[in-house]
Every structure is written in C-alpha cells, then in structure tokens.
MARBA-3410 file (N, C-alpha, C, O; in Angstrom, 1 decimal):
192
-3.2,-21.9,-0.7,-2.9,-20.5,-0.5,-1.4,-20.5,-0.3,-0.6,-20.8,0.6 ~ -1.3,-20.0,-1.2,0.9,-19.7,-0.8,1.3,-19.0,0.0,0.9,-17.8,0.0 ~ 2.3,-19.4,1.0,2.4,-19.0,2.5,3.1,-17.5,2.3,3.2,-16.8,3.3 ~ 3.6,-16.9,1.2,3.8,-15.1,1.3,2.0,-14.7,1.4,1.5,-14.4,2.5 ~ 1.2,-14.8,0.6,0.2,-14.6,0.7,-0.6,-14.7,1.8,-1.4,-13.9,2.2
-0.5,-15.6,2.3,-0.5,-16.0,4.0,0.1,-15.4,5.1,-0.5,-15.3,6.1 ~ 1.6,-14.9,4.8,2.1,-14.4,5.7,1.7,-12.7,5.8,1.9,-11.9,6.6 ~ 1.3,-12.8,4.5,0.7,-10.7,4.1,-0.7,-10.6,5.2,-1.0,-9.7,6.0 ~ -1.5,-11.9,4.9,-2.4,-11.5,5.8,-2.4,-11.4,7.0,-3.2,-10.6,7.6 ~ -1.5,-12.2,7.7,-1.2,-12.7,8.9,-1.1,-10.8,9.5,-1.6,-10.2,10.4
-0.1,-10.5,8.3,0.6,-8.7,8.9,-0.8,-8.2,8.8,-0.9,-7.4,9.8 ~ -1.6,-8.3,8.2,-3.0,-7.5,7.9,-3.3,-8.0,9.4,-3.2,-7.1,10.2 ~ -3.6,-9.1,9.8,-4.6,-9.2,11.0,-3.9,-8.7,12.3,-4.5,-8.2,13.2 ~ -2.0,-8.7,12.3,-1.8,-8.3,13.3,-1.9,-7.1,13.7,-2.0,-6.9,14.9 ~ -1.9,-6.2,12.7,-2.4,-4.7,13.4,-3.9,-4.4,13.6,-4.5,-3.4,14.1
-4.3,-5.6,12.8,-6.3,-5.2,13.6,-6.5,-5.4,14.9,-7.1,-4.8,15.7 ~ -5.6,-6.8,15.2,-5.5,-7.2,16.7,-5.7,-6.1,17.9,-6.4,-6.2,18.9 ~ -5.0,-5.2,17.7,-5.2,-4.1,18.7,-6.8,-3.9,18.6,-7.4,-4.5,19.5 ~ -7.3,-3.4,18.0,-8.8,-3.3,17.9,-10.4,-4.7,18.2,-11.4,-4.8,18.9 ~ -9.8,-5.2,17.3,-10.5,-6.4,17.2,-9.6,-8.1,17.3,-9.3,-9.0,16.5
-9.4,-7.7,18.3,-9.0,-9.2,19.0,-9.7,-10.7,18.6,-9.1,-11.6,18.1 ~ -11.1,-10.6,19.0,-11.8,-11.5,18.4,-12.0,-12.0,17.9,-12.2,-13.2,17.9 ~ -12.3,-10.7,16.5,-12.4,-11.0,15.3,-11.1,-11.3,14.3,-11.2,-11.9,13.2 ~ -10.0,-10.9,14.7,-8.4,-11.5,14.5,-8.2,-13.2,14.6,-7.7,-14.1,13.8 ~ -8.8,-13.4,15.7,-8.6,-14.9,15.9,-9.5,-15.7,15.6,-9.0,-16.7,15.1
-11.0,-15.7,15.7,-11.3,-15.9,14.7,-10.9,-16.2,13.0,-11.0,-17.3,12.4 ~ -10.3,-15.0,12.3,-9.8,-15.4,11.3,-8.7,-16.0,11.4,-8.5,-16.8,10.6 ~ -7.8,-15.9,12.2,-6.6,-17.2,12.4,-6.5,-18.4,12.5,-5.8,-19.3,12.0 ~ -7.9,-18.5,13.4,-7.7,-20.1,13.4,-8.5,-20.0,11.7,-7.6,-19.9,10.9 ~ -9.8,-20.1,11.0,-9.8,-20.0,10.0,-8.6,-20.1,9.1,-9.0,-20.6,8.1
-7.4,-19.9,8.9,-6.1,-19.4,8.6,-5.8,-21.0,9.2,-5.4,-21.7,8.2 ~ -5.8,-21.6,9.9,-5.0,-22.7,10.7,-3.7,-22.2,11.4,-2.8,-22.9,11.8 ~ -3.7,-21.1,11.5,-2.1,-20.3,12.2,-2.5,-20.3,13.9,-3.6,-20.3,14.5 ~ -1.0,-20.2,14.4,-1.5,-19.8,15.9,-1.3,-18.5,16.0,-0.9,-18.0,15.0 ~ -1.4,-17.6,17.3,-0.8,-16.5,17.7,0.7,-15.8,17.4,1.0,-14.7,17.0
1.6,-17.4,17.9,2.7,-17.3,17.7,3.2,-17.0,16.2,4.0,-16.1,15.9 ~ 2.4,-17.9,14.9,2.8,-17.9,13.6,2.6,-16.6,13.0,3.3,-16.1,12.2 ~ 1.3,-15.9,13.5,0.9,-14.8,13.2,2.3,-13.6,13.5,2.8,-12.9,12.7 ~ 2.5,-13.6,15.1,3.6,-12.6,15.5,5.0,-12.8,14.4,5.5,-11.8,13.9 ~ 5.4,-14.2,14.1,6.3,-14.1,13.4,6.2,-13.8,12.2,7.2,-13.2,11.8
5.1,-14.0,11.1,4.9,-13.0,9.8,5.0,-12.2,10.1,5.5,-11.7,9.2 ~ 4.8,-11.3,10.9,4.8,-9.6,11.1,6.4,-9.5,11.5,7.2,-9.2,10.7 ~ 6.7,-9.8,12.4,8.3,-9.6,12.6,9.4,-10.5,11.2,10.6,-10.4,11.1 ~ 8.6,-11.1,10.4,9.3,-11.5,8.9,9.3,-10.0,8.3,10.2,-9.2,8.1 ~ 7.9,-9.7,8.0,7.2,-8.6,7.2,8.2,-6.9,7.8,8.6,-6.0,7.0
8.3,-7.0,9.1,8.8,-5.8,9.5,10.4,-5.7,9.4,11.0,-4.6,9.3 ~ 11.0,-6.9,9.4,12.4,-7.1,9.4,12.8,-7.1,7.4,14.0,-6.9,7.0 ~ 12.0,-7.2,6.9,12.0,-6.8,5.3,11.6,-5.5,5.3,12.3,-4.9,4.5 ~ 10.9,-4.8,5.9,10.5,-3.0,5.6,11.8,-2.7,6.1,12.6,-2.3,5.1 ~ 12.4,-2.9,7.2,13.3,-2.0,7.9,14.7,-2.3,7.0,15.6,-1.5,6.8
14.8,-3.4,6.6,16.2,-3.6,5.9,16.9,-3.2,5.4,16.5,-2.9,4.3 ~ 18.2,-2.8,5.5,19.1,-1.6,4.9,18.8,-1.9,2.8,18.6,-1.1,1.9 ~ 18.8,-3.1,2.8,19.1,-3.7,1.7,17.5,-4.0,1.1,17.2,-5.0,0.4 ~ 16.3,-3.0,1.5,15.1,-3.1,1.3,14.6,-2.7,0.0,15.1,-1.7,-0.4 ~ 13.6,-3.4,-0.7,12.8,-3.3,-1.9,11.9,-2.1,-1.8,11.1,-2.2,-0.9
11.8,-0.9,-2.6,10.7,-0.3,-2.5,9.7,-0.5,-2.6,9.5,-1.3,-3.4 ~ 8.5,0.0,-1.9,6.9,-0.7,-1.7,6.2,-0.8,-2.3,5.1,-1.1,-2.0 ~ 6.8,-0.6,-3.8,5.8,-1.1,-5.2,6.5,-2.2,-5.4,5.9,-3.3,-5.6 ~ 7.7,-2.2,-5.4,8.4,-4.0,-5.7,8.1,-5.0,-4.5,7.9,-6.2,-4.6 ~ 8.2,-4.2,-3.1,7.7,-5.2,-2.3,6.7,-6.1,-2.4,6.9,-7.3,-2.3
5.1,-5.4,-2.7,4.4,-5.7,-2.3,4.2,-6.7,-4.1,3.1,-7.1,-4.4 ~ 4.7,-6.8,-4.4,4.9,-7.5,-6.0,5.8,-9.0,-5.4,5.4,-10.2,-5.2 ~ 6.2,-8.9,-5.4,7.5,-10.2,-4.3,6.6,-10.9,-3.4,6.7,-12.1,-3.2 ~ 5.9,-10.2,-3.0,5.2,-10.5,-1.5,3.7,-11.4,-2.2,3.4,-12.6,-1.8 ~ 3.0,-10.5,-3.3,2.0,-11.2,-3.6,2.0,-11.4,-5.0,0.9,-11.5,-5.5
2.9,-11.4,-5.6,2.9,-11.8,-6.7,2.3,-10.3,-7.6,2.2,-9.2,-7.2 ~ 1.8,-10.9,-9.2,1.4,-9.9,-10.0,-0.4,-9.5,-9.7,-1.5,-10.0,-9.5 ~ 0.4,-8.1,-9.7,-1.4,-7.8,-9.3,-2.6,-8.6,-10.4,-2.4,-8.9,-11.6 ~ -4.0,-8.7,-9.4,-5.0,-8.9,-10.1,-5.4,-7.8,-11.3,-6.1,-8.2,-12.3 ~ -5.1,-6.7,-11.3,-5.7,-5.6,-11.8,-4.8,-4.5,-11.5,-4.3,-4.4,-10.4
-4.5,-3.6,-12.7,-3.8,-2.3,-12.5,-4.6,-1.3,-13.4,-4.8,-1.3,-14.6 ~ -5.0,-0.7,-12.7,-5.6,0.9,-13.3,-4.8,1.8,-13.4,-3.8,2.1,-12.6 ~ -5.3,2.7,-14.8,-5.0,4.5,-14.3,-5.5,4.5,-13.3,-6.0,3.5,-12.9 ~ -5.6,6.1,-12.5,-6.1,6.8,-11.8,-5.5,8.3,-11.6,-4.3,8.7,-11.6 ~ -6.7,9.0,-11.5,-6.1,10.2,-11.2,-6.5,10.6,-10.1,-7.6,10.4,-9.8
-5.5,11.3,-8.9,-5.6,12.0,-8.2,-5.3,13.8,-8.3,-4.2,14.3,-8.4 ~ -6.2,14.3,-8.2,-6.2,15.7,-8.7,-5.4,15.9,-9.4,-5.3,14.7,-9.8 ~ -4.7,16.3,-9.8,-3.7,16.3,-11.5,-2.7,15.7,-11.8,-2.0,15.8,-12.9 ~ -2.4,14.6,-10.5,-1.3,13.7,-10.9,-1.8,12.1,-11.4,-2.8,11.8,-10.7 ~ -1.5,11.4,-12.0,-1.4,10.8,-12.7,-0.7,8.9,-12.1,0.5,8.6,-12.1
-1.8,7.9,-11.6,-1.3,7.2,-10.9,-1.1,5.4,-11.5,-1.1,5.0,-12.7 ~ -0.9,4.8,-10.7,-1.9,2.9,-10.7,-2.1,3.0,-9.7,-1.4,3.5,-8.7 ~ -3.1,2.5,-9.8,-4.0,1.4,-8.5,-4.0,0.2,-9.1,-4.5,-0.3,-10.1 ~ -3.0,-0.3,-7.9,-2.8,-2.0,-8.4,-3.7,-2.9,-7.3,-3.8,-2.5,-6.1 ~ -4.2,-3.7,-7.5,-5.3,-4.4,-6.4,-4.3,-5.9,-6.6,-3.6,-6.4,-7.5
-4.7,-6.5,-5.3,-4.2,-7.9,-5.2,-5.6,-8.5,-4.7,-6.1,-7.8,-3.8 ~ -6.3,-10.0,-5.2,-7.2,-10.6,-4.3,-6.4,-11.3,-3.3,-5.2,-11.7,-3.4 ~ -7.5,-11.5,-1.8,-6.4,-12.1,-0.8,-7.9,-12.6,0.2,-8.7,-11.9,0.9 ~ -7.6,-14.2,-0.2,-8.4,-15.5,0.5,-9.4,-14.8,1.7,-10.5,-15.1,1.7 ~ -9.1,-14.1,2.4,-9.2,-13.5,4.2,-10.5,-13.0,3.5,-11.6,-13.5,3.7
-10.3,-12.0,2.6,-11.7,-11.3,2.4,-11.7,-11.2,0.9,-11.1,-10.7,0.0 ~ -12.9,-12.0,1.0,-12.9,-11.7,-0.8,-13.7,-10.9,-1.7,-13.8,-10.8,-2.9 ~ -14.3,-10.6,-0.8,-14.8,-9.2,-1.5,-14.1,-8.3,-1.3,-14.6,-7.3,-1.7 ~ -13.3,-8.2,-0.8,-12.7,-6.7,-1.1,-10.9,-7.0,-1.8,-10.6,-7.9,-2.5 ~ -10.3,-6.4,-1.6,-9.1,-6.3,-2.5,-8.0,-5.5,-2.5,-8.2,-4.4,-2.9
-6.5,-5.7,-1.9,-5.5,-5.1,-1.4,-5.2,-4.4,-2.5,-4.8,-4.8,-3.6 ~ -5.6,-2.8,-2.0,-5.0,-2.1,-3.5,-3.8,-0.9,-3.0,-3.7,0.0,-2.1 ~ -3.1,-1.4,-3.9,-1.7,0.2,-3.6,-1.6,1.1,-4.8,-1.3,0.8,-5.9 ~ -2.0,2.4,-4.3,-1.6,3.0,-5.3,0.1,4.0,-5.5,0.5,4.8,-4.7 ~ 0.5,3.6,-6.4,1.9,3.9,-7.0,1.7,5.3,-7.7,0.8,5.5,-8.5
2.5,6.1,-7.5,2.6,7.3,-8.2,3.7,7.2,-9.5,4.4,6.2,-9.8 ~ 3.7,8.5,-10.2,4.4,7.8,-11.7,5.6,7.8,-11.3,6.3,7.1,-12.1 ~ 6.2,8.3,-10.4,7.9,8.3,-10.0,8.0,6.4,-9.0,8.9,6.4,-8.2 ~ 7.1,5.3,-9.1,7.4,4.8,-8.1,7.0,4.4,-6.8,6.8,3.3,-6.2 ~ 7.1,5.6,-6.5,6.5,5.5,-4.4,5.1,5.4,-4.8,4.4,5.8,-5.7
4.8,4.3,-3.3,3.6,3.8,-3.0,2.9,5.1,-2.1,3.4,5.6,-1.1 ~ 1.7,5.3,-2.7,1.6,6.7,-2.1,0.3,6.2,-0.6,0.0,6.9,0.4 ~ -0.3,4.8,-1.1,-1.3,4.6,-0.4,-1.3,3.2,-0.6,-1.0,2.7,-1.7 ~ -1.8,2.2,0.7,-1.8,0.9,0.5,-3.3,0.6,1.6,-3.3,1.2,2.7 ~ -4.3,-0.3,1.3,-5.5,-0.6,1.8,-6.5,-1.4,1.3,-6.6,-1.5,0.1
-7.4,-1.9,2.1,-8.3,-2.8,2.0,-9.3,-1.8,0.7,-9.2,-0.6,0.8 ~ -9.9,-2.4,-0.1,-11.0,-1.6,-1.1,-11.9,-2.8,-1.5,-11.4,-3.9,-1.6 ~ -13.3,-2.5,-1.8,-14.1,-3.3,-2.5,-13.6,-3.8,-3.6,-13.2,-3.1,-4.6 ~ -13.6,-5.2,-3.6,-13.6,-5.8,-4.8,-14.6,-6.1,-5.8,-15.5,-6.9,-5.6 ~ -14.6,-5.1,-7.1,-15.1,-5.1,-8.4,-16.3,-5.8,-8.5,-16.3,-7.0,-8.5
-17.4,-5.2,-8.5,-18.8,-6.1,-8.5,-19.0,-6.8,-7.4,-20.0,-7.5,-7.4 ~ -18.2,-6.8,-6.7,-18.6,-7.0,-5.1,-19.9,-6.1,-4.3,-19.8,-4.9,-4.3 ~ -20.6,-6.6,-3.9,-21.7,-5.8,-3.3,-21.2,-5.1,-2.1,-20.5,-5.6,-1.2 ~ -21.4,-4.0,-2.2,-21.0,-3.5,-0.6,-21.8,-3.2,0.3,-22.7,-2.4,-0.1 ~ -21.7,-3.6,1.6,-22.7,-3.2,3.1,-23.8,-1.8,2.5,-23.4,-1.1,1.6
-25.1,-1.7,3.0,-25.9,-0.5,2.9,-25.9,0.0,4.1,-26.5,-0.6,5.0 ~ -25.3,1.3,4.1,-25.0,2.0,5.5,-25.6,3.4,5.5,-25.1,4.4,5.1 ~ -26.8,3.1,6.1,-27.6,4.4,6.3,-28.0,4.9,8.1,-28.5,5.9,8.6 ~ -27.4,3.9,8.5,-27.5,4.7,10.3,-25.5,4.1,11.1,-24.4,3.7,10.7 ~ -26.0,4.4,12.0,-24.7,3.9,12.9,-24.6,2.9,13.3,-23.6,2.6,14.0
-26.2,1.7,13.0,-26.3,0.3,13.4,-25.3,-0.1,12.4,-24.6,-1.1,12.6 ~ -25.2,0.8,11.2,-25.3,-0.6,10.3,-23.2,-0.3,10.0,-22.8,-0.7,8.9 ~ -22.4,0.2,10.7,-21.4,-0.1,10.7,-20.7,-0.7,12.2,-20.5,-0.3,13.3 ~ -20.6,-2.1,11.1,-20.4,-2.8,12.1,-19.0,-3.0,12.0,-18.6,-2.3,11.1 ~ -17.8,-4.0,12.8,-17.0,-4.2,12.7,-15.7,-4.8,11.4,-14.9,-5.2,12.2
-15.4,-4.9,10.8,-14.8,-5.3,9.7,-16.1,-5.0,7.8,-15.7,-5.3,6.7 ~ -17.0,-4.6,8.1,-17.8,-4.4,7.3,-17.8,-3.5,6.0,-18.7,-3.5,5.2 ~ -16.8,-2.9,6.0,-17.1,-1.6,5.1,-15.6,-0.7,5.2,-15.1,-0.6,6.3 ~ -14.9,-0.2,4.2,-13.8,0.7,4.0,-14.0,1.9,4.3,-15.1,2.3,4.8 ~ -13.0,2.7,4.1,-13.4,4.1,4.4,-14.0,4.7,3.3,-14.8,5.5,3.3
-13.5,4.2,2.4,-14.3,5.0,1.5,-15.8,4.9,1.4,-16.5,5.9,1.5 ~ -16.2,4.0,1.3,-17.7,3.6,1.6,-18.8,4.3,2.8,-20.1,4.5,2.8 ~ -17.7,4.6,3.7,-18.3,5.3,5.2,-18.0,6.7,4.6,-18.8,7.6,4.9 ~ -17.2,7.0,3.8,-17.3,8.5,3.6,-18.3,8.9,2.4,-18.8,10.0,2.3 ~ -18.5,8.1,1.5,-19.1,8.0,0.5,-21.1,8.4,1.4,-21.7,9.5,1.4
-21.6,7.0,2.0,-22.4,7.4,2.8,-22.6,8.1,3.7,-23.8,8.2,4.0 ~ -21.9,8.7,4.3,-22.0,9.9,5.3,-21.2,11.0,5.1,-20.2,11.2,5.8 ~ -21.6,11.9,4.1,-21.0,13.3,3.8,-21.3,14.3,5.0,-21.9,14.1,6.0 ~ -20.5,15.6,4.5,-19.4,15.2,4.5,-18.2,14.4,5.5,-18.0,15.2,6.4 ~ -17.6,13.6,5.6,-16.9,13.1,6.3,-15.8,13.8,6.2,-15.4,14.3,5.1
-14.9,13.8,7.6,-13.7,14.9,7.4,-12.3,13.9,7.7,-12.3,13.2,8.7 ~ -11.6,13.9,7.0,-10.3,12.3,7.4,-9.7,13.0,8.7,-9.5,14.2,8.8 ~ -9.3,12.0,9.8,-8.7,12.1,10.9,-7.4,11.7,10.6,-7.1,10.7,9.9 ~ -6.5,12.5,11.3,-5.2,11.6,11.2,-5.0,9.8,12.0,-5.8,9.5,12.9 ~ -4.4,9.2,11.8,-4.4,7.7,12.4,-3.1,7.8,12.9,-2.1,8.3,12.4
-3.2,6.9,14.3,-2.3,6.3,15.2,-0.8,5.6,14.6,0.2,5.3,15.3 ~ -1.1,5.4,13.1,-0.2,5.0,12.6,-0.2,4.5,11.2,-1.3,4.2,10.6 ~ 1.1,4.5,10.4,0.7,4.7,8.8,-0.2,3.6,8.6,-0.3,3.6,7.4 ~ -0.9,2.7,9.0,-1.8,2.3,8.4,-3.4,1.9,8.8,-4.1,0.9,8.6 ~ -3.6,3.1,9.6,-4.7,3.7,10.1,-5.3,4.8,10.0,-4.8,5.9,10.3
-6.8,4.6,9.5,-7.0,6.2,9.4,-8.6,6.4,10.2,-9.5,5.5,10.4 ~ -8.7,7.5,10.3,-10.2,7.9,10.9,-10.8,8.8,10.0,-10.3,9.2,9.0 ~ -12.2,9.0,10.5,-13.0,9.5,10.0,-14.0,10.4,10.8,-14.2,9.9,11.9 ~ -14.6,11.4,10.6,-15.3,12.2,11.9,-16.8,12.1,10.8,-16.7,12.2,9.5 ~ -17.6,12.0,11.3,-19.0,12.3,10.7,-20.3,12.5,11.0,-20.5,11.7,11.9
-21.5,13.0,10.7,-22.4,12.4,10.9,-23.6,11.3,10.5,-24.1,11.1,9.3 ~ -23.9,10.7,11.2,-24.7,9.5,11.1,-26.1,9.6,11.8,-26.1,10.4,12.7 ~ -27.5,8.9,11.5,-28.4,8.8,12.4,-28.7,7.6,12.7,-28.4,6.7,11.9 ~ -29.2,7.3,13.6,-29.4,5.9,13.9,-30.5,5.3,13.9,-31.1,5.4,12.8 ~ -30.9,4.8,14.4,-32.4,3.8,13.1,-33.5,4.5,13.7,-34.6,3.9,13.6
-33.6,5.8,14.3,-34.7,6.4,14.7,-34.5,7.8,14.0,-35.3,8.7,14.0 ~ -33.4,7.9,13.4,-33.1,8.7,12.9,-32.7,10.3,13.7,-33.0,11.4,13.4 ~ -32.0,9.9,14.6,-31.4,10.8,16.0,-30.1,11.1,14.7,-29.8,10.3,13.8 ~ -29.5,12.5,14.7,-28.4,12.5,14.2,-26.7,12.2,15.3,-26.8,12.6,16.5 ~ -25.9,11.9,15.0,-24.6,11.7,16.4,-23.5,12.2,15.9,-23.1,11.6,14.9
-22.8,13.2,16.2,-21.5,13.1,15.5,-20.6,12.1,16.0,-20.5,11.7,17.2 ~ -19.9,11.6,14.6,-19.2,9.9,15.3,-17.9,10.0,14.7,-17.6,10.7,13.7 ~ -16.7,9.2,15.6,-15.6,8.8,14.4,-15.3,7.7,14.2,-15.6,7.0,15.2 ~ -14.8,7.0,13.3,-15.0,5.6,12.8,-13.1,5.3,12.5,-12.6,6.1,11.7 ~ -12.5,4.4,13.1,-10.9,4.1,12.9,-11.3,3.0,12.3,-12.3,2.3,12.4
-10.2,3.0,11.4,-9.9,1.9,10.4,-8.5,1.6,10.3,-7.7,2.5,10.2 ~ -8.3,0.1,10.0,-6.8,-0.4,10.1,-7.0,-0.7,8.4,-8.1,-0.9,7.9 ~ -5.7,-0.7,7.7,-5.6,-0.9,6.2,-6.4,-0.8,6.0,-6.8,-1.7,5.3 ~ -7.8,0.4,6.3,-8.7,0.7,5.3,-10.0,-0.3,5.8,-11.0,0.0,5.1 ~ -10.1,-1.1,6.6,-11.1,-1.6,7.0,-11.3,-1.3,8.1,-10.5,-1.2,9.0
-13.0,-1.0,8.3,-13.8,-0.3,9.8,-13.3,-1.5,10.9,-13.4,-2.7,10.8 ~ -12.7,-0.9,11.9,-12.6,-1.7,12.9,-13.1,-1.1,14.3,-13.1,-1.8,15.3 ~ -13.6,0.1,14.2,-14.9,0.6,15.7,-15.2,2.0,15.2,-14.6,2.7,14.4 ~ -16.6,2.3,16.0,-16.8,3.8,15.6,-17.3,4.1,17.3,-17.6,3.3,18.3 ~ -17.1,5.3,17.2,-17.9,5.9,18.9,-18.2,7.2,18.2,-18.1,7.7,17.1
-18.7,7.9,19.8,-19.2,9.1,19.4,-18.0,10.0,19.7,-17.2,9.9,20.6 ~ -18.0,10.7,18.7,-16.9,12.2,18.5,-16.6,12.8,20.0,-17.5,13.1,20.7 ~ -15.7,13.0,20.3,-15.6,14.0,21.7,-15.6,15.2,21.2,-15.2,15.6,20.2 ~ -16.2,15.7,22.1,-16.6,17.3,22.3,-15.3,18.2,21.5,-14.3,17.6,21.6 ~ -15.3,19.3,20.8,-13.9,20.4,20.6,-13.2,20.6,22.1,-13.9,20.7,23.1
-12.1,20.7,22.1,-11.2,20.8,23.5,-11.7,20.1,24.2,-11.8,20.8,25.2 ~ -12.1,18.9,24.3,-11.8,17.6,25.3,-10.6,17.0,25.6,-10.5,16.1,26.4
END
C-alpha cells in the first residue's frame, strides 16, 4: 500500500475518531500505524489544504491517490459533472468518490459503494449499524429522508423514519463522516 494512500486514510479515520473511537483504532492498528502516525497524516493532509501555494481539490486528490479507478459522467439536475472514484485498501467495498464540476471545483468528496459490491439490507434501525452503509443507501431505504446540515465539510446527517424489527416507526437522525454511517439516535423533538 503506498504511504499517500495510507496517509489519505489515516485523514479518513481521523475525523471518524470523534465518533467512533474504537472502531478507528481498530482500523489502525490493522493499518500498523499508531495514534501518533495517524495525527501527523492529518496535520501533513491539512498543512497541504491550507497552503498558500495549494493544488485545487481535483488535482489534489489526483497527487494524493493517484489516477482515479473510474471516472463517470454524471448529471446533477442540469449541470453536467465526473464522478471520479479512487479504490482504498481500509474499505473495499466501497470507493472514495469526488465529484468535479465542468469548471474544476470539487463539488463533493465521500465514501460510496463500490460497483457490484453488495450493500448492507436496511429495513429497521437494527440494521444500521456503525460504519455499515453511506448516506445514500440510508436515504435510498428510508424515504423520504431530509439532509441535515453537518458539523463540518465533511459530515453530513440525515433525519428520517425507520421501524425497528417490531416494526414500531422512530423518527431518527443518522451522522456520517465522508459519507459513512458513524451513529444514529432518535430525532429531538421541533424546538428542543
């Protein structure tokens, strides 16, 4: 595994860390990295974003992991995109995809099912479990789902409902870091 590639995930795990601790280190040691190796890919990774002398985040992320596995059209309602996907060792079923708009800017960057990859069957609230499933997949299964804003650009939520294996309905919301589920609870009340 080539250590940019290594160091991409390292940035992947350290913002799940806030959420899922356990399951971060877990994949680390997996990884053979310590704590410490981990903090410094992210302060590598973040000291290249902030750079006066910085690459834009379609060339970044090209530098960083090489040429994508796959570039698609795509359309998002009438504009005109790629979806570039990168495979990445940590998870292989799924697939780091950025999509680039035709001017350039990276309009969106996140974990996605990788191509004929089976994905989780999520029909109650047991069955989203921790790192298991994207947002798209949670919104796909549980319409309508309404997007929450996230804590930070690369976090997002989800508000929805779900039933649970008795088939009780809950309204729930589900946060995700780069696009992968990392906890769901139940919704708070309006004006809580």
């Amino acid at each position: 595994m080539g250590g940019v590639t290594l160091d991409f995930q390292l940035v992947l795990l350290r913002r799940m860390a806030d959420h899922q601790p356990e399951l971060v280190d877990e994949a680390r040691r997996t990884l053979g990295v310590s704590v410490g190796e981990m903090r410094e890919a992210n302060k590598r990774w973040q000291a290249m974003v902030r750079s006066p002398r910085a690459r834009g985040a379609a060339a970044r992320y090209r530098s960083v992991l090489g040429e994508p596995e796959s570039v698609e059209p795509r359309t998002l309602g009438d504009v005109d995109c790629e979806a570039r996907r990168w495979a990445l060792p940590l998870w292989p079923g799924l697939r780091f995809e950025v999509l680039v708009g035709p001017d350039g800017a990276v309009w969106n960057e996140w974990l996605v099912r990788a191509p004929g990859a089976a994905a989780p069957a999520l029909r109650t609230v047991e069955d989203l479990a921790p790192w298991s499933c994207t947002v798209d997949e949670v919104a796909r299964a549980f319409p309508p789902a309404r997007p929450l804003e996230g804590t930070a650009p690369t976090r997002w939520g989800l508000a929805f409902t779900a039933p649970d294996r008795d088939g009780v309905p809950h309204e729930m919301v589900a946060e995700f870091t780069w696009g992968l589920l990392q906890r769901t609870g139940a919704a708070r009340p309006r004006g809580s």
